[in-house]
PATISE-259637 format. One record per atom (N, C-alpha, C, O): residue number from 0; atom name; x, y, z. Coordinates in Angstrom, 2 decimals. Each point is the difference from the previous one (the first is absolute). Layout:
BEGIN
   n atom      xx      yy      zz
 NUM   CA       X       Y       Z
...
! end
This chain:
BEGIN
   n atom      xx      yy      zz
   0    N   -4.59  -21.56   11.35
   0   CA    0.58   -0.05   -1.33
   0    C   -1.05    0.42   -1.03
   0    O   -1.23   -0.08    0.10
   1    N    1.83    0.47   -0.93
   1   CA   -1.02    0.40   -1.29
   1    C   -0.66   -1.26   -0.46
   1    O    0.33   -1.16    0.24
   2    N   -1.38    1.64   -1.01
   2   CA   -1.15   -1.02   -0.74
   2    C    0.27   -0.04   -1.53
   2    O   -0.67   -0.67   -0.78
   3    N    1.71    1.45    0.45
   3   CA    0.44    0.30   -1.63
   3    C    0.68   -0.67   -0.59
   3    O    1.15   -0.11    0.43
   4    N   -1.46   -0.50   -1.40
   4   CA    0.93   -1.30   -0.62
   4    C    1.43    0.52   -0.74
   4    O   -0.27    0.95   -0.73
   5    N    1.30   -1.19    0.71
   5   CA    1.30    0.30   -0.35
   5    C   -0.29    0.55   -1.46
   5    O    0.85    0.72   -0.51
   6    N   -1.91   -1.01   -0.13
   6   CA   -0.30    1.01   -1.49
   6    C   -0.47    1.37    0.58
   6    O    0.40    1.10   -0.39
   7    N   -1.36   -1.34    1.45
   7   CA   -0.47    1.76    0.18
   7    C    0.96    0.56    0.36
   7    O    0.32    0.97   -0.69
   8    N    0.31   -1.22    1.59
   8   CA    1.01    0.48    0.78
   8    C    1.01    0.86   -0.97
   8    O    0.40    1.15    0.16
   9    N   -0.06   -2.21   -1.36
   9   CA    0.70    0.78   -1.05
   9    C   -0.49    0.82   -0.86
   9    O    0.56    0.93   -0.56
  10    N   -1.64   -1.31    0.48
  10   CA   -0.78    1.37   -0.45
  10    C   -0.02    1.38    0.56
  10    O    0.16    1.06   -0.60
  11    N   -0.42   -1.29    2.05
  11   CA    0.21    1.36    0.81
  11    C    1.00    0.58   -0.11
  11    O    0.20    1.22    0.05
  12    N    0.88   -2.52   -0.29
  12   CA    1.83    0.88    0.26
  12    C   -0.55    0.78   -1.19
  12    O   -0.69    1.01    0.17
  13    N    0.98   -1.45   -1.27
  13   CA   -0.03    0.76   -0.85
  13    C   -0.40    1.20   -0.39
  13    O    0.66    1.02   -0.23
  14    N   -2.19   -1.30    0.17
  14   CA   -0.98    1.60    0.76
  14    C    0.82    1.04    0.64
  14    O    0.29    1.05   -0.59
  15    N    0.06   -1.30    1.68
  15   CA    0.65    0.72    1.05
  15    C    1.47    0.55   -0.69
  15    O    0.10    1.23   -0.04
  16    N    0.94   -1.94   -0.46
  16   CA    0.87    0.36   -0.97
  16    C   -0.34    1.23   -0.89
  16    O    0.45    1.15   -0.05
  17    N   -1.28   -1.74   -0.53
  17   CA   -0.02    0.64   -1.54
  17    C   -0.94    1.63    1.13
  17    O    0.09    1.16   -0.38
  18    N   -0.52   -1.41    1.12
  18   CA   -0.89    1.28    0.78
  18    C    1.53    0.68    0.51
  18    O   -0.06    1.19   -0.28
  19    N    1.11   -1.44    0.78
  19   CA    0.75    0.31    0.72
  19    C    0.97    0.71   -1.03
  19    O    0.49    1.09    0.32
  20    N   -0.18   -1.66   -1.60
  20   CA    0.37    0.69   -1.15
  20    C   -0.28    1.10   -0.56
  20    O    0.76    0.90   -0.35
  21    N   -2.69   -1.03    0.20
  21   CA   -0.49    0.95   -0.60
  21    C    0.26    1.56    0.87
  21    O    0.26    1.15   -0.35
  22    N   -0.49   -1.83    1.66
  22   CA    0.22    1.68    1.16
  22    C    1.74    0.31    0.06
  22    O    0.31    1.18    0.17
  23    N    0.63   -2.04   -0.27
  23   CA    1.21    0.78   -0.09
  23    C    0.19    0.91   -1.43
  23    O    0.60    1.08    0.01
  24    N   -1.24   -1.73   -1.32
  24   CA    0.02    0.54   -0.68
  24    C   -0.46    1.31   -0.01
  24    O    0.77    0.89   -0.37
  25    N   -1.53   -0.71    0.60
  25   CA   -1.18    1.55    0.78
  25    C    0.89    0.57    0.52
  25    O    0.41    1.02   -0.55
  26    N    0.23   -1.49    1.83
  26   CA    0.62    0.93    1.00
  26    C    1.04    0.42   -0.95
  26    O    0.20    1.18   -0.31
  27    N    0.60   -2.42   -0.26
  27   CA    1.26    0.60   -0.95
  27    C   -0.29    1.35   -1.10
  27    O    0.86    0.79   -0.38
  28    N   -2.05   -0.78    0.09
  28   CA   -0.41    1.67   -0.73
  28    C    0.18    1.17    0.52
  28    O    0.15    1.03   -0.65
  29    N   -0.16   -1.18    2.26
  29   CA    0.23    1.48    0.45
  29    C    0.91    0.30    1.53
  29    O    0.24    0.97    0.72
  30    N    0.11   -2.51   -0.76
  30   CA    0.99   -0.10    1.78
  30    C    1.00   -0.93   -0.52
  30    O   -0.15   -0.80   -0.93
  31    N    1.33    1.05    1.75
  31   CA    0.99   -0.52    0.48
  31    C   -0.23   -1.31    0.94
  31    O   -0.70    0.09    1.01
  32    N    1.46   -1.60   -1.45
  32   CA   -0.03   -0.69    1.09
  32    C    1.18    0.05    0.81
  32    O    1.15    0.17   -0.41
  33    N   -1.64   -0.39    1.91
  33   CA    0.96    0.30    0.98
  33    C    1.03   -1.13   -0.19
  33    O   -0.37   -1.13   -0.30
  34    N    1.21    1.34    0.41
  34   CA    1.26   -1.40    0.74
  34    C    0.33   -0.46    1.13
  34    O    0.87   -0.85    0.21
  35    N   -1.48    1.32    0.48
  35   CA    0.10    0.01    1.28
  35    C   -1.29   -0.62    0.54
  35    O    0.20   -0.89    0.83
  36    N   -1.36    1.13   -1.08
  36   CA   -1.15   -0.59    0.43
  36    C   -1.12   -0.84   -1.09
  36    O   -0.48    0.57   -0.97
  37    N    0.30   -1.37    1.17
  37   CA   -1.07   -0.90   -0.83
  37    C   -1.27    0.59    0.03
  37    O   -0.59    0.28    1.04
  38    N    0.05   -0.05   -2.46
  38   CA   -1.10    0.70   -0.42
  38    C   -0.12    0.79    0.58
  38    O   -1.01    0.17    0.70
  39    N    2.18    0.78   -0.78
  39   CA    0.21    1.44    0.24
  39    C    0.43    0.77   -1.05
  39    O    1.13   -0.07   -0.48
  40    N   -2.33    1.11   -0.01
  40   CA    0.69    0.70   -0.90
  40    C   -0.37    1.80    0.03
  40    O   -1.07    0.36    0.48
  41    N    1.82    0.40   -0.90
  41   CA    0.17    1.40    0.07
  41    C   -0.32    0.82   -1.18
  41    O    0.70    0.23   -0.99
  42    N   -1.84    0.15    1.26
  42   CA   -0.79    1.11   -1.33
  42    C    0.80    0.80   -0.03
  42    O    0.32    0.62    1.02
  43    N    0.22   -0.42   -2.15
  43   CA    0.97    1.06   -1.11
  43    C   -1.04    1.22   -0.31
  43    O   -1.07   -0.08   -0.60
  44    N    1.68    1.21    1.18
  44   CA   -0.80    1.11   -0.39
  44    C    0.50    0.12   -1.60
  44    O    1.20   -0.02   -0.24
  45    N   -1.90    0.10   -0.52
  45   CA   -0.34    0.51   -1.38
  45    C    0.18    1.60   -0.12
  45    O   -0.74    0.84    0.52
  46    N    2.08   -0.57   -1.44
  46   CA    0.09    1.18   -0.56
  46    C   -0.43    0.75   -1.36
  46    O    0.44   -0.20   -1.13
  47    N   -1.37    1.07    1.52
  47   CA   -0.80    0.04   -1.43
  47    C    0.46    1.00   -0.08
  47    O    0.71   -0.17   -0.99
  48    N   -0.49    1.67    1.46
  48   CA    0.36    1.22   -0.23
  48    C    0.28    0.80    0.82
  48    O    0.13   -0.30    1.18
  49    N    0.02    1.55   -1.69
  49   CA    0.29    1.29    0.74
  49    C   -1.36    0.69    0.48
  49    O    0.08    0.60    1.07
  50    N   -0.94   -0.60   -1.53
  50   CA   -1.16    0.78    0.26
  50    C   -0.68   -0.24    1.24
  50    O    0.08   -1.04    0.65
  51    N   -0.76    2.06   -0.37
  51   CA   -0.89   -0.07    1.37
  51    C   -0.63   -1.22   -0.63
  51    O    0.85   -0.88   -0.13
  52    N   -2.09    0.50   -0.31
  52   CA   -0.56   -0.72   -0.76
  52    C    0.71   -0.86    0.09
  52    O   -0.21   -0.77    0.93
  53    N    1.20    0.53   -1.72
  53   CA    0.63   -1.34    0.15
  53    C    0.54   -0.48    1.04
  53    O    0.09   -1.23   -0.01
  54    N    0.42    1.90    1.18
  54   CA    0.56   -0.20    0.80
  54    C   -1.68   -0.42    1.03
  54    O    0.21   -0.37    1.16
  55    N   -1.58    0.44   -1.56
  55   CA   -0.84   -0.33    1.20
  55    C   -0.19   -1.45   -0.52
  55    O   -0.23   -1.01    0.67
  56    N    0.40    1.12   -2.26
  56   CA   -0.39   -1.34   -0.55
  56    C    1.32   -1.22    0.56
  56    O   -0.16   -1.19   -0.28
  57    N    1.28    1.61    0.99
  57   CA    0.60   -1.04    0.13
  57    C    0.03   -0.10    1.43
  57    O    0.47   -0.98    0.59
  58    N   -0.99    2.05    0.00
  58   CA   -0.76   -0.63    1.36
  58    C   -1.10   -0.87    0.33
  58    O    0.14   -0.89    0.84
  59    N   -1.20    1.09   -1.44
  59   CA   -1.18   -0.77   -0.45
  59    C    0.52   -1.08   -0.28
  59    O   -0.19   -0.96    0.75
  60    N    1.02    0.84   -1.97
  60   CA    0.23   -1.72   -0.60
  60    C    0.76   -0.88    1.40
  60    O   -0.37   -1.13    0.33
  61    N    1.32    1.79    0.27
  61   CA    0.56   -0.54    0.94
  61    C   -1.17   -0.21    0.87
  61    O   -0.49   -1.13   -0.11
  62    N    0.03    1.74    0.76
  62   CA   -1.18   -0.33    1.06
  62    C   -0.39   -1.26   -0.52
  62    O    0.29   -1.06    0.55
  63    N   -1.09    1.18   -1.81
  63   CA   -0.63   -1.09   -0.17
  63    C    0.66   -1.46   -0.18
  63    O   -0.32   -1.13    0.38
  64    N    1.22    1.56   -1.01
  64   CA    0.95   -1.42   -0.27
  64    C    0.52   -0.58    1.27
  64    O    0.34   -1.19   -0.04
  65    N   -0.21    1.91    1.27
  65   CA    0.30   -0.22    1.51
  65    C   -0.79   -0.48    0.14
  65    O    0.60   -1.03    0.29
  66    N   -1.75    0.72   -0.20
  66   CA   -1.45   -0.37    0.64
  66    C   -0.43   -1.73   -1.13
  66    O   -0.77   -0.96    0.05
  67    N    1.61    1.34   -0.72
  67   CA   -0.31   -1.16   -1.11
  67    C    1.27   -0.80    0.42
  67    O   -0.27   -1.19    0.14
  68    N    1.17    1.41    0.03
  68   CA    1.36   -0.80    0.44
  68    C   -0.26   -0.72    1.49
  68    O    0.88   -0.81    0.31
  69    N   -1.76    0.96    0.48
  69   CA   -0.32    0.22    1.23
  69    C   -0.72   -1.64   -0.06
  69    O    0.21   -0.97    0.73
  70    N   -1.10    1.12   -1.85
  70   CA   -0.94   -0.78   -0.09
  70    C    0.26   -1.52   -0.82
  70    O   -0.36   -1.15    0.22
  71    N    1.02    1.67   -1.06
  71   CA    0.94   -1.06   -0.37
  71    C    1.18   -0.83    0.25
  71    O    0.34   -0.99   -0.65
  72    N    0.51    1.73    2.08
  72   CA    0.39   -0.34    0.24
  72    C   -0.68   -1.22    1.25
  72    O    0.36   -1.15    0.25
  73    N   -1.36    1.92    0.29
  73   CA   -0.71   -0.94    0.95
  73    C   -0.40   -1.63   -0.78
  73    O    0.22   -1.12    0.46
  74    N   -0.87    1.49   -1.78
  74   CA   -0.70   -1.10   -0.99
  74    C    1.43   -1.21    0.52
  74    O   -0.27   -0.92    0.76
  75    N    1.60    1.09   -1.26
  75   CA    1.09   -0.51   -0.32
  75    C    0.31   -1.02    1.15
  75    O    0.43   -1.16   -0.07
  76    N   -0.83    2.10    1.37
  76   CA    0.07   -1.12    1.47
  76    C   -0.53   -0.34   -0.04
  76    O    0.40   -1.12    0.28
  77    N   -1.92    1.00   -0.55
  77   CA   -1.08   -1.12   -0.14
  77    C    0.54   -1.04   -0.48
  77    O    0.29   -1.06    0.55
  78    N   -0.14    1.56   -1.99
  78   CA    0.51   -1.30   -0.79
  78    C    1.25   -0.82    0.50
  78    O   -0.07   -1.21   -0.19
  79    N    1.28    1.74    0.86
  79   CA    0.71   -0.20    0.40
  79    C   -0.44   -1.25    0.73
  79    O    0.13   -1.19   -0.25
  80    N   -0.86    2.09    1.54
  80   CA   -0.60   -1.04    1.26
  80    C   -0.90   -1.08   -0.46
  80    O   -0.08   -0.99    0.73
  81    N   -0.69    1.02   -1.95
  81   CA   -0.45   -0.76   -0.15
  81    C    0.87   -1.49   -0.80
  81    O   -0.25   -1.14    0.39
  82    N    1.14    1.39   -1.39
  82   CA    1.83   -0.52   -0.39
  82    C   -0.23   -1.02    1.29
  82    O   -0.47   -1.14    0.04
  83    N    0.98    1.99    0.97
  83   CA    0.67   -0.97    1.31
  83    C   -1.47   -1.25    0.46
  83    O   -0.03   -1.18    0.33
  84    N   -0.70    1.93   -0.48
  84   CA   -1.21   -0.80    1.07
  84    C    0.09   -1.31   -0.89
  84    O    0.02   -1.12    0.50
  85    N    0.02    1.41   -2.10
  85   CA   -0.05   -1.14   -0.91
  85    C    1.34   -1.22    0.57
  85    O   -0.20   -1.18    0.30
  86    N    1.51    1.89   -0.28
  86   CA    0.40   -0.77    0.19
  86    C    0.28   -0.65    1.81
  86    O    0.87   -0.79    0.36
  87    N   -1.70    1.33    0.31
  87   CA   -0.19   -0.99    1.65
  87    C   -0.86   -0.53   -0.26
  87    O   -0.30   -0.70    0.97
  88    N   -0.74    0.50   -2.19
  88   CA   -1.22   -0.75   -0.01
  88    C   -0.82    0.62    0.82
  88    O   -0.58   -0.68    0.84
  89    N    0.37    1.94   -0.89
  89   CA   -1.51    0.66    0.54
  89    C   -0.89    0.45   -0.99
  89    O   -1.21   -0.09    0.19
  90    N    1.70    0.59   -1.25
  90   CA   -0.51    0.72   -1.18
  90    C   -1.14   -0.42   -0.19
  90    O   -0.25   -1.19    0.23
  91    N   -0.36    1.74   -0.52
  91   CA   -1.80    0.16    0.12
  91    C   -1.31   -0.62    0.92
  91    O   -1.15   -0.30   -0.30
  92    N    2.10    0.25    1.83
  92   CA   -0.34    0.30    1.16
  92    C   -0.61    1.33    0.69
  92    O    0.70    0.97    0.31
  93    N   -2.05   -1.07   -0.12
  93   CA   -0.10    1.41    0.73
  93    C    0.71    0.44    0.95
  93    O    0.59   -0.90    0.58
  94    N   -0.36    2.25   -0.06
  94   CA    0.99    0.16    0.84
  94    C   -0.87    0.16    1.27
  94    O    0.56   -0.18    1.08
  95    N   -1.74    0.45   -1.09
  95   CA   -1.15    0.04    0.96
  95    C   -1.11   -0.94    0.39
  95    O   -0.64    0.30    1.01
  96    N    0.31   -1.44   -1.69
  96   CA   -0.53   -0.92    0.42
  96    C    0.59   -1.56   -0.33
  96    O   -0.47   -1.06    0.42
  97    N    1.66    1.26   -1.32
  97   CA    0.74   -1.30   -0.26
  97    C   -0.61   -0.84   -0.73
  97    O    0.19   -1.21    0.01
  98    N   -1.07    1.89   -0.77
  98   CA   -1.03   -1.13   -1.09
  98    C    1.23    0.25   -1.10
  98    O    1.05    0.61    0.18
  99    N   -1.55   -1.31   -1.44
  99   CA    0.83   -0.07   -1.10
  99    C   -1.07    0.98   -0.44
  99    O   -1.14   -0.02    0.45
 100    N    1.64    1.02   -1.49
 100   CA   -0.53    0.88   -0.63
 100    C   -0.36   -0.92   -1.60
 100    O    0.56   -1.04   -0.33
 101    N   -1.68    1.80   -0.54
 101   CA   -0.36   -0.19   -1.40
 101    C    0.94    0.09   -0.89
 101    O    0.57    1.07   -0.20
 102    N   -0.20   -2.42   -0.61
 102   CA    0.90    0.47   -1.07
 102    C   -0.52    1.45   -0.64
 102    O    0.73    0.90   -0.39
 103    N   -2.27   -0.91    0.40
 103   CA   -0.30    1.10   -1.08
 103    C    0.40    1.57    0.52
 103    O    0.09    1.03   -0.67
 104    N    0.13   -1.26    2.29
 104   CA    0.28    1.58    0.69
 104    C    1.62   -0.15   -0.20
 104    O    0.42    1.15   -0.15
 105    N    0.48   -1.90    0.10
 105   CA    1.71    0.09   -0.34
 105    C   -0.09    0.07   -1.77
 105    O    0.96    0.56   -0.53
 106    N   -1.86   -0.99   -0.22
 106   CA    0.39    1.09   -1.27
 106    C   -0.24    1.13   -0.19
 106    O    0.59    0.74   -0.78
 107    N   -1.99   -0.34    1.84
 107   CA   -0.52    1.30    0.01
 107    C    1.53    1.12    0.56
 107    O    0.36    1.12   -0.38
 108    N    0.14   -1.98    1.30
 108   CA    1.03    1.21    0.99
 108    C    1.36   -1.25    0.41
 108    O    0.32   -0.20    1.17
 109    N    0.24   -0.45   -2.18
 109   CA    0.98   -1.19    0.80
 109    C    0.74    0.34    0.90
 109    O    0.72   -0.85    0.53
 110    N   -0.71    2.32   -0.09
 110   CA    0.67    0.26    1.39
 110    C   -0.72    0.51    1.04
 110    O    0.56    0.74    0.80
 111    N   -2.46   -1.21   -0.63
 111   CA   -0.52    0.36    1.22
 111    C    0.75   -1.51    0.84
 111    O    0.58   -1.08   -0.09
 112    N   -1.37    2.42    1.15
 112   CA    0.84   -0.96    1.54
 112    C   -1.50   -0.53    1.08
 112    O    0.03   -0.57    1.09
 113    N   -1.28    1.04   -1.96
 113   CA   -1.35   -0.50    0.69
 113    C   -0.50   -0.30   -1.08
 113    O    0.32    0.29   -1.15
 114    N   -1.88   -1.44    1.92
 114   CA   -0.83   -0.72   -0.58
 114    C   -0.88    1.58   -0.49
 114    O    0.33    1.11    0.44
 115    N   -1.13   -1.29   -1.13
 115   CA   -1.10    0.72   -0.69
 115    C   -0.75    0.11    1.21
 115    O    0.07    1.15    0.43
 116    N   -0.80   -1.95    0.31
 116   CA   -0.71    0.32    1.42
 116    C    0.74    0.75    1.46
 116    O   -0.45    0.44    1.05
 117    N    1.24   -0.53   -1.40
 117   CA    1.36    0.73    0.95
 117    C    0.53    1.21   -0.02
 117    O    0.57    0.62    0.90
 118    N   -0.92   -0.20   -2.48
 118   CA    0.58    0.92   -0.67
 118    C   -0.83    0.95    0.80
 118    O    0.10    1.21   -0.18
! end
């Protein structure tokens, strides 16, 4: 069981919330969320023009925004997985040596899943 008193604990939810907000918000700038799959979402190619030029610039933006959707979407299962662990009472359990991790490393990252020595 965790070592975190029912205040940290709510502290983390929160953290983790308001983190889980801030990245849908992000994704919502340039992807589609799926309906079909949880923290699944689909980069919208961006139509800027007719031109050669424009037409490389909305390849480029797509590339990149793919690679950024990728990453954020990963962030989202963290947080997710970390959601659940809170509520089986594992949450800020290492996942590799089973010590309780530093309050100060769950504000640093409230959804790592290792101790700082583990890491």
């Amino acid at each position: 069981m965790t070592s975190l008193s029912e205040e940290q604990l709510e502290h983390f939810r929160q953290l983790l919330l308001e983190k889980k907000q801030s990245i849908e918000t992000q994704l919502g700038a340039f992807a589609k969320k799926s309906d079909a799959i949880k923290n699944d979402y689909q980069t919208q190619f961006e139509q800027i023009g007719d031109s050669e030029e424009e037409n490389a610039d909305e390849v480029a933006n797509y590339a990149d925004n793919l690679g950024i959707e990728h990453q954020l979407e990963d962030n989202l299962r963290e947080i997710d997985a970390a959601l659940e662990r809170m509520d089986k009472g594992t949450y800020g359990l290492c996942e590799d040596c089973h010590q309780p991790m530093s309050p100060e490393r769950l504000e640093a990252m409230p959804e790592a899943t290792l101790c700082i020595k583990c890491e």
